[in-house]
C-alpha positions, 0 to 999 in steps of 0.5 A: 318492132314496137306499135310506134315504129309500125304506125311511122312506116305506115304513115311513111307508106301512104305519104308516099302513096299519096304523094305519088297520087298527087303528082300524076294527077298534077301531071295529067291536069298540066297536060290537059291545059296545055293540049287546050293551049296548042288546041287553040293555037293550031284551029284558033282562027276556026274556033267560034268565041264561044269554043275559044271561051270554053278552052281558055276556061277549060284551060284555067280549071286544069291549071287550077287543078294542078295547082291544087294537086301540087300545094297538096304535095308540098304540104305534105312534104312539110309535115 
């Protein structure tokens, strides 16, 4: 096996490492936003402005985060 072939199976190896990073974390962030969606709607009517403000923002950040997490991995398929 020569330096070339080695260095392909460890670039393979870590995109597969990383891809697989990314997509639990994209998991984690789509869950996280949407507990805060059925949080909201269960004690919305309980909920101060304030708390709803806080979830719906709490929300957008982890479906950002998820976003991110996914554009990683289709970058990385791409290459």
């Amino acid at each position: 096996m020569c330096m070339t072939d080695l260095n392909e199976v460890k670039k393979a190896v870590k995109d597969t490492v990383d891809s697989v990073i990314d997509k639990t974390r994209e998991t984690s962030h789509r869950s996280s936003a949407d507990a805060e969606r059925i949080r909201r709607d269960l004690t919305g009517d309980q909920m101060t402005t304030r708390e709803k403000v806080t979830s719906a923002a709490n929300e957008t950040k982890e479906r950002v985060a998820a976003g991110i997490d996914h554009a990683k991995h289709e970058v990385r398929d791409r290459t």
